[in-house]
DRENTORLUM-884144 format. One line per 4 residues: number of its first residue (from 1); their letters; for each residue x, z, y of C-alpha. Coordinates in Angstrom, 1 decimal. Layout:
BEGIN
NUM	a	X Z Y ~ ...
//
This chain:
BEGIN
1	xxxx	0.0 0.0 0.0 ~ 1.6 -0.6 3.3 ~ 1.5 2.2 5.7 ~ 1.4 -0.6 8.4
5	xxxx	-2.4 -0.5 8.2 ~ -4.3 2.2 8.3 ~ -3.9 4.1 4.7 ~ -7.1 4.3 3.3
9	xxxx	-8.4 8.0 1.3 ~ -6.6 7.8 -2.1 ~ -9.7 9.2 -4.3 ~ -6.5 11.3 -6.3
13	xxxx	-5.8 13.5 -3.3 ~ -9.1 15.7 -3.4 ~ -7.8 18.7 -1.4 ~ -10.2 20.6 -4.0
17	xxxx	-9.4 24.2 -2.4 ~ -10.7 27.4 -3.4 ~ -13.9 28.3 -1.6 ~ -12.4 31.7 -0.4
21	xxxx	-9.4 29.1 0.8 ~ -11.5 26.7 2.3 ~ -13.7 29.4 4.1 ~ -10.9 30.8 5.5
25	xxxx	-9.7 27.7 6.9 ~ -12.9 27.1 8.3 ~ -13.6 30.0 10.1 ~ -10.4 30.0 11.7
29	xxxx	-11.1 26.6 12.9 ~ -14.3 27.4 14.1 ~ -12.3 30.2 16.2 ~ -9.7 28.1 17.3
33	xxxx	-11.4 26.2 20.2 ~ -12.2 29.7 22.1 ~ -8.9 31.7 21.5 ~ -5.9 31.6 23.2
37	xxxx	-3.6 29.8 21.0 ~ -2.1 31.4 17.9 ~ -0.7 30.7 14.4 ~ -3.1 29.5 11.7
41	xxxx	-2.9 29.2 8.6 ~ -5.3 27.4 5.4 ~ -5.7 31.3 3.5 ~ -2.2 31.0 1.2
45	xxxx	-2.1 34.3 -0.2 ~ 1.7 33.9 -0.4 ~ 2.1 32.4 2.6 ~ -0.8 33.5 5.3
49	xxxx	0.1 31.3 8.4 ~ 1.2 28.0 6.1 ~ -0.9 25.5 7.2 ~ -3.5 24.5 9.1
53	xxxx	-7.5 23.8 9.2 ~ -9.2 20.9 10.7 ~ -7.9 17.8 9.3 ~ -6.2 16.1 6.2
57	xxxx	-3.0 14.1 6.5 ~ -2.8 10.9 5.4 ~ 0.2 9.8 5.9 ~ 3.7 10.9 8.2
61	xxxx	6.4 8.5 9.9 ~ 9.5 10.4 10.6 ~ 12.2 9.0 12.4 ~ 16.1 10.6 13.0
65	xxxx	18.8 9.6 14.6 ~ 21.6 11.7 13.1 ~ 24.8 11.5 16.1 ~ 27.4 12.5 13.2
69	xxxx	27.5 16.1 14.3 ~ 26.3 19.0 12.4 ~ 26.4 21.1 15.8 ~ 24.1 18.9 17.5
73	xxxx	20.5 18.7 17.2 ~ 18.8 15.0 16.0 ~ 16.7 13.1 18.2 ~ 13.3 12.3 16.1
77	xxxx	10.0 11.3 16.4 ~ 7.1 12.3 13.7 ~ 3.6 10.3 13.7 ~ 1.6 11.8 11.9
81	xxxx	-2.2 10.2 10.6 ~ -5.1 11.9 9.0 ~ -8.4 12.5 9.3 ~ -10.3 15.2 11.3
85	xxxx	-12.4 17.5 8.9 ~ -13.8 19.9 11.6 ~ -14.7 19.0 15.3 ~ -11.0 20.4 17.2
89	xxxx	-10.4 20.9 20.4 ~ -7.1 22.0 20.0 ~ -4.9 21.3 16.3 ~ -1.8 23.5 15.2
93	xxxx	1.1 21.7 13.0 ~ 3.1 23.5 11.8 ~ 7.2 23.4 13.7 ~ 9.8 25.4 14.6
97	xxxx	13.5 25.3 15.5 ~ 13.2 21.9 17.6 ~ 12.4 21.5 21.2 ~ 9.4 19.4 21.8
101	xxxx	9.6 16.8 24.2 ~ 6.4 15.1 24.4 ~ 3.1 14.8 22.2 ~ 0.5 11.9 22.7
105	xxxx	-2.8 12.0 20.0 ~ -4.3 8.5 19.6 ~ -1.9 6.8 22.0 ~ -2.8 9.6 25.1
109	xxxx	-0.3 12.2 26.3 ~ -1.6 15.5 25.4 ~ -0.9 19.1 26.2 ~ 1.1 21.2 23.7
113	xxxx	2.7 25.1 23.3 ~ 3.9 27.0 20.9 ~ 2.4 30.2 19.0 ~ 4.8 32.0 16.1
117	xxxx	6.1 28.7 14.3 ~ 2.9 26.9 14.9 ~ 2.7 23.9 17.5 ~ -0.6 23.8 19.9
121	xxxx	-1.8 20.7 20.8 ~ -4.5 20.2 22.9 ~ -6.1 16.2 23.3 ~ -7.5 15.1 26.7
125	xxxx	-10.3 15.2 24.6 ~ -11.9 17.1 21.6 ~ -12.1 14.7 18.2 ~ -15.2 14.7 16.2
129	xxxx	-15.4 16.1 12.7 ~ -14.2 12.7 10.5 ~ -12.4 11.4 13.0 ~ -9.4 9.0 12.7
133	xxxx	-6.7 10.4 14.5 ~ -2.9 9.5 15.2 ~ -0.8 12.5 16.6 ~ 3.0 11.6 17.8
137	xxxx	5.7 14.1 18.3 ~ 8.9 13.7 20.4 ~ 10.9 16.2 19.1 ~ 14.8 17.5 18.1
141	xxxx	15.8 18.9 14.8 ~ 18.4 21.2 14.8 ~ 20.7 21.5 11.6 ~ 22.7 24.8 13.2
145	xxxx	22.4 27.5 11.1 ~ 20.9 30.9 11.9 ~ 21.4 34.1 10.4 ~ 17.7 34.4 9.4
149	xxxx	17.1 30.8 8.5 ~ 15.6 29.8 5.1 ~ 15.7 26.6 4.3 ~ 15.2 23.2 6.3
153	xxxx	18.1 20.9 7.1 ~ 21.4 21.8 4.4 ~ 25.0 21.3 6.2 ~ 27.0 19.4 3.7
157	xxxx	30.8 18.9 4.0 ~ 30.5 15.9 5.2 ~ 26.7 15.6 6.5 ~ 22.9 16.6 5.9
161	xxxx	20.9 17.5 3.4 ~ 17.2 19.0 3.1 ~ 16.3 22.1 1.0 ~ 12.6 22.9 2.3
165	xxxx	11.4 25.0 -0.3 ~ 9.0 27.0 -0.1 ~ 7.6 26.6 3.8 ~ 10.7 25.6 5.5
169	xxxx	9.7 21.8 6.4 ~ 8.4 22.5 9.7 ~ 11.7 23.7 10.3 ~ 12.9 19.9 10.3
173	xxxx	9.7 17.9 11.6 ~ 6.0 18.6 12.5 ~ 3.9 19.0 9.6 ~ 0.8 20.6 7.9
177	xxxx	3.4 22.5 5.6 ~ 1.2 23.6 3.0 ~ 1.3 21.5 -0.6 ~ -2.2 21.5 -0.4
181	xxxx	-1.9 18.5 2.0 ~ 0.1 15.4 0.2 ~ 0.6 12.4 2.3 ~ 2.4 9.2 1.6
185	xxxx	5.8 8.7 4.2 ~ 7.6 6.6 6.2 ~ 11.1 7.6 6.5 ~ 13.8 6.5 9.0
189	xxxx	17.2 7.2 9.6 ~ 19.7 5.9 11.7 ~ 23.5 7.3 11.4 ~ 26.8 6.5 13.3
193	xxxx	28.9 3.8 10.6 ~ 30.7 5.2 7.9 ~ 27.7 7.1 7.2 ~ 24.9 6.4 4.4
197	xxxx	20.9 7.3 5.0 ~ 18.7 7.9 1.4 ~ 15.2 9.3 1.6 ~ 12.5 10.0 -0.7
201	xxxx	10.5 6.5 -2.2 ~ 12.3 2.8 -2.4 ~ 14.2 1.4 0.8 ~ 12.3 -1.1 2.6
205	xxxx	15.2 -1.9 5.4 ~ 18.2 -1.8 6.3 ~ 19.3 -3.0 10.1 ~ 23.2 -2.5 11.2
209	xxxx	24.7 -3.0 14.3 ~ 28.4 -2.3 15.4 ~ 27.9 1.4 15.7 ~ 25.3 2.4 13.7
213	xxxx	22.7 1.7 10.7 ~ 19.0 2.1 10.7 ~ 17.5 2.8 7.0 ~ 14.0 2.9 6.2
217	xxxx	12.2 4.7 3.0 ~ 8.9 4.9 2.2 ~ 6.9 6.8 -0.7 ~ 4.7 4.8 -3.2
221	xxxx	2.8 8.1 -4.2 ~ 1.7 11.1 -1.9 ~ 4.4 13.8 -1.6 ~ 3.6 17.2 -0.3
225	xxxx	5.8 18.2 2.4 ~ 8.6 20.9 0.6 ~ 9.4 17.6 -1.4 ~ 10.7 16.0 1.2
229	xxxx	14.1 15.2 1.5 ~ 17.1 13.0 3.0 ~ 20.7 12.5 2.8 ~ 23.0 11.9 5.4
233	xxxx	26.9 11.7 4.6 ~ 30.0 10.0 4.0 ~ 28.3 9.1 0.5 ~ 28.3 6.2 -2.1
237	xxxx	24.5 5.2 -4.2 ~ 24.9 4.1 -7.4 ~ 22.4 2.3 -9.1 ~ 21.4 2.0 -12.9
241	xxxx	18.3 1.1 -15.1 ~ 16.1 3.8 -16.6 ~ 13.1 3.0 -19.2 ~ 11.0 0.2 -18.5
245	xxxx	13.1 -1.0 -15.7 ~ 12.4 1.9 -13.7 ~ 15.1 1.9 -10.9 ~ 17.8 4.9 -11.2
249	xxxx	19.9 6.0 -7.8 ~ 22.1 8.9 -7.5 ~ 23.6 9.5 -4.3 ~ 27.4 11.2 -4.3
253	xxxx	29.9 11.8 -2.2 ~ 32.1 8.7 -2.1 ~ 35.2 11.0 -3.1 ~ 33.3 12.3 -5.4
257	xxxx	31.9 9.4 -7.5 ~ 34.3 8.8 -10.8 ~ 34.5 12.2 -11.5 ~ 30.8 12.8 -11.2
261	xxxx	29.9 9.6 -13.0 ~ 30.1 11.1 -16.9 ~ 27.0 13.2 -15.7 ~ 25.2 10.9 -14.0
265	xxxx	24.8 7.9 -16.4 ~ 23.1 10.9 -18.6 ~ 19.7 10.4 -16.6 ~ 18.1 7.1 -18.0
269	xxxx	18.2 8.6 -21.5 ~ 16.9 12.8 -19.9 ~ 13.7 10.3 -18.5 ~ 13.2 8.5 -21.6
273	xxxx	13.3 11.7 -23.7 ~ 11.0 13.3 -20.8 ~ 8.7 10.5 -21.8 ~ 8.5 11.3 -25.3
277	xxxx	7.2 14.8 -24.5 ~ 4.8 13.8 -21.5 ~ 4.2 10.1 -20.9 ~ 5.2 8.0 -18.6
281	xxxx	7.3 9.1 -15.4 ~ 5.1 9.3 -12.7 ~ 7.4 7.9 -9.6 ~ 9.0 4.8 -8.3
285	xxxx	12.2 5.3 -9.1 ~ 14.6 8.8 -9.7 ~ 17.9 10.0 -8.8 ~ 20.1 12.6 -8.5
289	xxxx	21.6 13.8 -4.8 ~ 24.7 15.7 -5.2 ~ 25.6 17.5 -2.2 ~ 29.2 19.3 -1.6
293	xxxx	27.7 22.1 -0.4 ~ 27.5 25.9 -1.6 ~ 23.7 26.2 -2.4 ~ 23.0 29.0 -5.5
297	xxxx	20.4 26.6 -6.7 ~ 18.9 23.1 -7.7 ~ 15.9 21.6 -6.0 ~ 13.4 19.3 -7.5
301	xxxx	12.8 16.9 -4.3 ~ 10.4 13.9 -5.3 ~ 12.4 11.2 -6.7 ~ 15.5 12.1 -5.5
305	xxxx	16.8 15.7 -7.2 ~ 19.1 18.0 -5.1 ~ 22.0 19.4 -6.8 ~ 25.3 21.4 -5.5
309	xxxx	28.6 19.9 -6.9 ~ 29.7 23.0 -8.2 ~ 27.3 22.3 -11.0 ~ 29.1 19.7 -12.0
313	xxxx	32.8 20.8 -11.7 ~ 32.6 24.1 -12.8 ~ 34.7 24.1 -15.9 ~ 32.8 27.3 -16.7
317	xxxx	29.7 25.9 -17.5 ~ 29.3 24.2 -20.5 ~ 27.9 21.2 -21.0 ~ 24.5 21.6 -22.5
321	xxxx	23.6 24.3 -20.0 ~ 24.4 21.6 -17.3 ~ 22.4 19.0 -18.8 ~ 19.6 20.7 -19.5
325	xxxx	19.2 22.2 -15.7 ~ 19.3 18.4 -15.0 ~ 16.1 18.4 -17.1 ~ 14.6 21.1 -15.5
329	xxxx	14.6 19.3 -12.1 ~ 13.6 15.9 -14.0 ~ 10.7 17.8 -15.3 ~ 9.3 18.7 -12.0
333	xxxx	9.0 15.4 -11.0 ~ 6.2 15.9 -13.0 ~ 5.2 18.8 -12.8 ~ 5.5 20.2 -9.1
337	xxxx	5.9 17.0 -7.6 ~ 3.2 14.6 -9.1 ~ 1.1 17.6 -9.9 ~ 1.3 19.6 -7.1
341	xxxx	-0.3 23.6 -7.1 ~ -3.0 24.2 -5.3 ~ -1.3 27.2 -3.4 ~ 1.4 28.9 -3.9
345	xxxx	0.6 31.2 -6.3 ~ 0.3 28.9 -8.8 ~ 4.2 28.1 -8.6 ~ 4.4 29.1 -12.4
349	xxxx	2.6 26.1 -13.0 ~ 5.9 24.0 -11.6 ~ 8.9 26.4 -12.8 ~ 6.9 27.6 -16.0
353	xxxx	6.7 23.8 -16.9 ~ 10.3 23.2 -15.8 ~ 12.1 26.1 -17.8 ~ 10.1 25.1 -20.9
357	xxxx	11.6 21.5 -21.0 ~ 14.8 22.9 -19.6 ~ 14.7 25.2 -23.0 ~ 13.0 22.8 -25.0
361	xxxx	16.1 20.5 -24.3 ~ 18.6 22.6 -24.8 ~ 17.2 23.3 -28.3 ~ 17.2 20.2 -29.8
365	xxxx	20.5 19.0 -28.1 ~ 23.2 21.8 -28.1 ~ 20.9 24.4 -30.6 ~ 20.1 26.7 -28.8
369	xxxx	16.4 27.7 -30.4 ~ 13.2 28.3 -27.9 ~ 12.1 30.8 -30.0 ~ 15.3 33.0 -29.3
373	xxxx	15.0 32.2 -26.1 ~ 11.4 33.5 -25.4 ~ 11.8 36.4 -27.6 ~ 14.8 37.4 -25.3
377	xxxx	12.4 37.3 -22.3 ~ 10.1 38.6 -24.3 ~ 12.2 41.3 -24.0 ~ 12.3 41.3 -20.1
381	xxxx	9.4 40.5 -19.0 ~ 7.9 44.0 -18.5 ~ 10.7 44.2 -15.9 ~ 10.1 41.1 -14.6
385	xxxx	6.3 41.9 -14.1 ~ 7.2 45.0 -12.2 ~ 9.6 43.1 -9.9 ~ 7.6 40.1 -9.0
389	xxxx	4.3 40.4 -10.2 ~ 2.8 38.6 -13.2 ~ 3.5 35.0 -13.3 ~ 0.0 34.1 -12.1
393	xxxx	0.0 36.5 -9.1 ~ 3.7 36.6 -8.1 ~ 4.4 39.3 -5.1 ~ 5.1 38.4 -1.4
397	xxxx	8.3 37.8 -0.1 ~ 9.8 40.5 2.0 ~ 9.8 39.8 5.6 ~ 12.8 37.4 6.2
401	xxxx	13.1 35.9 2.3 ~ 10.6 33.1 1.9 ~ 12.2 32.1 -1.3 ~ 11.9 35.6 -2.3
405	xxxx	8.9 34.1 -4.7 ~ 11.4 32.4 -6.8 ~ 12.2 35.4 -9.0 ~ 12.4 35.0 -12.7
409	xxxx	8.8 36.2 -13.4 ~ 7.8 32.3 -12.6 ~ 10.5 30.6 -14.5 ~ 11.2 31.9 -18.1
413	xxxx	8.3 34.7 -17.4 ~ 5.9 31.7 -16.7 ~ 7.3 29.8 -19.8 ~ 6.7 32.4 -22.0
417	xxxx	3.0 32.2 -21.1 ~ 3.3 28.6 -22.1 ~ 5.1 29.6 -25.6 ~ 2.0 32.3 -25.9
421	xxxx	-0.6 29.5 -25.5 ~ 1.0 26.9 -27.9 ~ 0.9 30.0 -30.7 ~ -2.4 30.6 -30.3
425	xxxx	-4.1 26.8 -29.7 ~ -1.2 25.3 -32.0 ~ 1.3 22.8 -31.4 ~ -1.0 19.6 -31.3
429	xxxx	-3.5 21.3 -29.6 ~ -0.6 22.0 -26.7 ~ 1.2 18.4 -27.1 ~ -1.8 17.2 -25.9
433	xxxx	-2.8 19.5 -23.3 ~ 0.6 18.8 -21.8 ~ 0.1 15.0 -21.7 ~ -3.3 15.4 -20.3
437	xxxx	-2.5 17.6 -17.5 ~ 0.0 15.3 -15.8 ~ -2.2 12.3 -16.8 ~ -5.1 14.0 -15.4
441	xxxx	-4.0 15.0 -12.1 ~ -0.9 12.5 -11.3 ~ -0.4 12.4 -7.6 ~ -3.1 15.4 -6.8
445	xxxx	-2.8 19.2 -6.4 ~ -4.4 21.1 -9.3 ~ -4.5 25.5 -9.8 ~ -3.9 27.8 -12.4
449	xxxx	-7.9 27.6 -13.3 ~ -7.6 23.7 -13.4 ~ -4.9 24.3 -16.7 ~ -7.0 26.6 -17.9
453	xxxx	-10.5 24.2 -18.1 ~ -8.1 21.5 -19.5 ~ -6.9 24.0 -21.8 ~ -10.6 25.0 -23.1
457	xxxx	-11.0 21.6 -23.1 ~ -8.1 20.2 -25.1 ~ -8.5 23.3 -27.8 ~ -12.0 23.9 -28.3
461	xxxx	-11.7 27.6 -27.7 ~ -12.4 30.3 -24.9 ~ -9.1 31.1 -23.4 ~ -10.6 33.5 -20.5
465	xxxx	-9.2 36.6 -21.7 ~ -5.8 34.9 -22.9 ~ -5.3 33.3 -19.1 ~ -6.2 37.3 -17.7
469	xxxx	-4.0 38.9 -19.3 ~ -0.8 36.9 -19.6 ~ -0.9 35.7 -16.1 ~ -2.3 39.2 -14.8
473	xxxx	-2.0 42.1 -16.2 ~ 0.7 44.6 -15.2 ~ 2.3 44.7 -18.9 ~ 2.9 41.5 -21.2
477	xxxx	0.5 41.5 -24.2 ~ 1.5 41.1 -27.3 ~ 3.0 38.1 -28.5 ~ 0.6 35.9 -31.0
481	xxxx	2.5 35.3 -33.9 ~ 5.2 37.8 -33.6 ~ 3.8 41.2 -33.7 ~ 7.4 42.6 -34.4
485	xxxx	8.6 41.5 -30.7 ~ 8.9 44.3 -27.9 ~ 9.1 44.3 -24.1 ~ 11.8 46.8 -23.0
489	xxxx	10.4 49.1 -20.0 ~ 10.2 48.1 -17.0 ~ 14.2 50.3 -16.1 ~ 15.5 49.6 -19.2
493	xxxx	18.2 46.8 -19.9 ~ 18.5 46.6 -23.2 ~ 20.5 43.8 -25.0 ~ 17.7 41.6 -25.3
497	xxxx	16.7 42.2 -22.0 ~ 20.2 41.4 -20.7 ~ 20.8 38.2 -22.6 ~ 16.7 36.8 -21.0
501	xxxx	18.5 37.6 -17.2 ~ 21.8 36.2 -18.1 ~ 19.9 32.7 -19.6 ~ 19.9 31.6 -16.1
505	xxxx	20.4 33.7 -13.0 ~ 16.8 32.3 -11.4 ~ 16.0 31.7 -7.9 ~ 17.9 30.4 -4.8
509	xxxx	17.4 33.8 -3.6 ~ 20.1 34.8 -6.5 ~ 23.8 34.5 -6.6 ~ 25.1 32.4 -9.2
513	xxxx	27.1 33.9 -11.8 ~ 29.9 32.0 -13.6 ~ 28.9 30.4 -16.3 ~ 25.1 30.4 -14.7
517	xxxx	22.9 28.5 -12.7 ~ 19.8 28.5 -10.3 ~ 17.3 26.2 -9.9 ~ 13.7 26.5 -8.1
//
C-alpha cells in the first residue's frame, strides 16, 4: 500500500481495548477540552500516562537529519495521520527531550505546550469525532544522554541506534506511544557521507549528493511504536536469502563485518526452523543490527533485531547460548511484533513466547532439555512471583526504571505457564494453539484473555481456573504432570533456584554476567 495516499483502515488493526481501558480513555477525553492541559494517558495499568485518547494513528512519517555528532541534537519532522475517534479540541502525543519548533494539523499552524512528557496541541479549530486528520511536528531529537534517561536514541561507537522499550519512543519523535496504537511508517534519514541509514521495513530510496545521503524506509505491516528502530553509523549491510526468498539484511559495523559474519549467515536456517514451529514469518524481510555499544540486553525491533557486539565476541559465551538468544529475538517478530499485547501487562505473552523458542532451540540443537529447564524455574518461580508479580500481572516499575517490568517473572516465569498448559491440553492440542495465535492475530494487538479463548478453543476444555492461577496467584500451582517438583520459598536460593537465575540473567534492567545474556 503506498502511504502516498491516504492509508485506508486495515480491518486487522481493531484497537479492541478493554472496556475499563476504553472508558478510561474516554472520559479523559471528554475532560480534556475544559482543563488546563495535562498528561493523559489510554488507562495502562503499567504505564498510566502512555498514550492518548481521541484518535487512532494510521500511519507516521519521520524524518532526521543526523549532522554526525552524538552531542548535537537531529533536526526532524514527524507527520503523523489517523483518525479522530472523539470530537477534540485540543490532542496530546506523547514527546519529550526535543524542543518543538512548530506544529500545523491539517496543513494550519496550531498552538502547542507541554504538560509532563505529553505534547498539547490545540487546532484553530476543534475536529469532529471521525475525522481525517494530519498533524506535523517540527521538532529536534536529542541523543545526549541523561542520568535518568531510559531508553530512546542508543549512542553507538560510531553513531545511533534506538532502544525504545518499554515507553521510551516519544523520547525520539512524537507519538501515541502505547502498543495499543500500530501504524504503518515512513522512515527517513539523511546522514553526513561515510555514514549508512537502515530503518524498519524495505528501502524505497536512496538520494546522495556530495555531502550527504538521504535514505527512505517504509513498513509493509503496522508496527507499534517501541518497535521502531534506525541505524546510523559507519556500518556495512549485508544481504542474503532466507526461506521462500524472503530478503535477509544485517547491518554491522564495517570493522566489524568478517568476524561477525560466522553468526550472521546462521539466520536463514533460525527463520526456516521458526517456521517449522509456527508458520510462515510474518514480515517483509529480517535482519540482525549489531551495534558496538554496551547495552546488558537484546531487543526484538520489527524486522531489524538489535544486538550488542559483546554478544558475539565474548569468548565466554558459548555458542548454543548465543544462537539460541538470536532465536529468542527472531521469535518475537512474531510474537510481540506481529502480535502485539494489548497493554502492557500482557508482556508475558511476547517474552513468555520468546524464552520458550529460545529454550526449545537450545534443546534440540546443543541438548540442553526444556524439561530441565522449567523444572529449574520451577524452582524459582515463587521468588520470582514475589519480586515481580505473577506473569500475568507483573508489578510497576519504580519511579525512574521503566524497564523495571522486564524482570524474570515474564520471561522463563511466563514460559513456564506455557510448559503448564502444553501438560495439561497436550502437545498437539498446543502445536496448534501456537500456529493459530499468530495466524489469528498477525499484524493486530491481542491480551492475555484473547490466548486464553483461542486456547478453550483449540483444546476443547475450560481453562478458567488454569489461566487464574498460573498467571495470578501469589504462589505457583502445582506442576501437571510432575507432582514431585517444588518451588523454593520466596528467600531461599536453593541450587535449583540458582541454576533458573543463572539460565539467563533477564532484563535490560540486569547486568550481564559472564557467560550470560539479556534480552527483553
Amino acid at each position: 500500500m503506498s502511504l502516498s495516499a491516504r492509508p485506508r483502515r486495515l480491518p486487522g488493526r481493531s484497537r479492541r481495548l478493554s472496556a475499563a481501558l476504553l472508558a478510561s480513555a474516554v472520559s479523559v477525553c471528554l475532560l480534556a477540552a475544559s482543563a488546563p492541559p495535562a498528561p493523559l494517558g489510554v488507562g495502562d495499568r503499567l504505564f498510566p500516562h502512555l498514550g492518548n485518547p481521541g484518535y487512532d494513528v494510521a500511519s507516521y512519517d519521520l524524518s532526521f537529519t543526523y549532522s554526525g555528532s552524538n552531542d548535537k541534537p537531529l533536526q526532524a519532522v514527524t507527520t503523523i495521520d489517523g483518525w479522530t475517534t472523539e470530537a477534540l479540541e485540543s490532542l496530546n502525543l506523547d514527546f519529550t527531550h526535543g524542543e518543538v519548533r512548530s506544529v500545523e494539523v491539517d496543513g494550519e499552524p496550531a498552538a502547542f505546550t507541554t504538560a509532563g512528557e505529553d505534547l498539547v496541541i490545540t487546532p484553530r479549530k476543534p475536529l469532529p469525532r471521525g475525522d481525517w486528520m494530519r498533524v506535523t511536528v517540527r521538532h529536534t531529537s536529542d541523543p545526549v544522554s541523561d542520568e535518568d534517561r531510559d531508553g530512546g536514541w542508543l549512542r553507538t561507537a560510531d553513531g545511533l541506534a534506538m532502544a525504545n522499550q518499554a515507553d521510551a519512543a516519544h523520547l525520539v519523535f512524537p507519538s501515541n506511544d502505547h502498543p495499543s496504537d500500530k501504524a504503518m511508517f515512513t522512515i527517513r534519514v539523511t546522514a553526513p557521507e561515510g555514514y549508512t541509514a537502515v530503518a524498519n521495513g524495505l528501502a524505497t530510496d536512496v538520494k546522495r549528493t556530495t555531502r550527504a545521503t538521504t535514505w527512505t524506509y517504509r513498513t509493509q505491516h503496522p508496527m507499534a511504536t517501541e518497535l521502531a528502530q534506525i541505524s546510523i553509523g559507519r556500518s556495512t549491510v549485508t544481504r542474503r536469502e532466507g526461506p521462500h526468498g524472503l530478503p535477509v539484511r544485517d547491518v554491522v559495523p564495517t570493522k566489524d563485518r568478517e568476524a561477525l559474519e560466522p553468526w550472521l549467515k546462521k539466520t536463514p536456517d533460525q527463520i526456516g526452523w521458526m517456521e517449522s514451529k509456527v508458520g510462515p514469518y510474518p514480515f517483509e524481510t529480517y535482519g540482525v543490527l549489531i551495534a558496538d555499544a554496551a547495552t546488558g540486553f537484546e531487543l526484538e525491533t520489527q524486522t531489524l533485531s538489535l544486538f550488542e557486539k559483546g554478544l558475539f565476541t565474548e569468548p565466554a559465551y558459548p555458542q548454543w547460548y548465543v544462537e539460541s538468544i538470536m532465536v529468542h529475538e527472531l521469535a518475537h517478530q512474531w510474537f510481540g511484533d506481529s502480535v502485539t499485547p494489548r497493554t502492557w501487562s500482557d508482556l508475558w505473552l511476547n517474552e513468555g513466547h520468546a524464552t520458550w523458542y529460545e529454550a526449545l532451540y537450545a534443546e534440540e540443537k546443543a541438548d540442553r532439555t526444556l524439561e530441565a529447564r522449567m523444572k529449574a524455574a520451577y524452582g524459582a518461580s515463587d521468588r520470582w512471583r514475589t519480586a515481580g508479580g505473577p506473569p500475568g500481572a507483573p508489578k510497576p516499575p519504580a519511579p525512574g526504571q521503566k524497564i523495571g517490568i522486564f524482570r524474570s517473572n515474564v520471561y522463563d516465569g511466563a514460559a513456564l505457564v506455557l510448559f503448564a498448559l502444553r501438560e495439561t491440553i497436550g502437545v498437539q492440542a498446543f502445536d496448534r494453539l501456537e500456529r493459530a495465535w499468530v495466524r489469528d492475530h498477525r499484524d493486530a494487538n491481542a491480551s492475555t484473555a484473547d490466548f486464553r479463548h483461542l486456547a478453550e478453543e483449540v483444546s476443547g476444555r475450560d481453562l478458567g481456573t488454569f489461566f487464574q492461577e498460573w498467571l495470578y496467584a501469589e504462589k505457583t500451582p502445582a506442576m501437571p504432570g510432575h507432582p514431585e517438583w517444588k518451588a523454593a520459598t520466596a528467600t531461599a536460593r536453593t541450587p535449583a533456584v540458582k541454576a533458573a537465575e543463572d539460565t539467563r540473567a533477564h532484563g535490560p534492567d540486569q547486568a550481564r554476567e559472564p557467560g550470560h545474556g539479556a534480552g527483553r
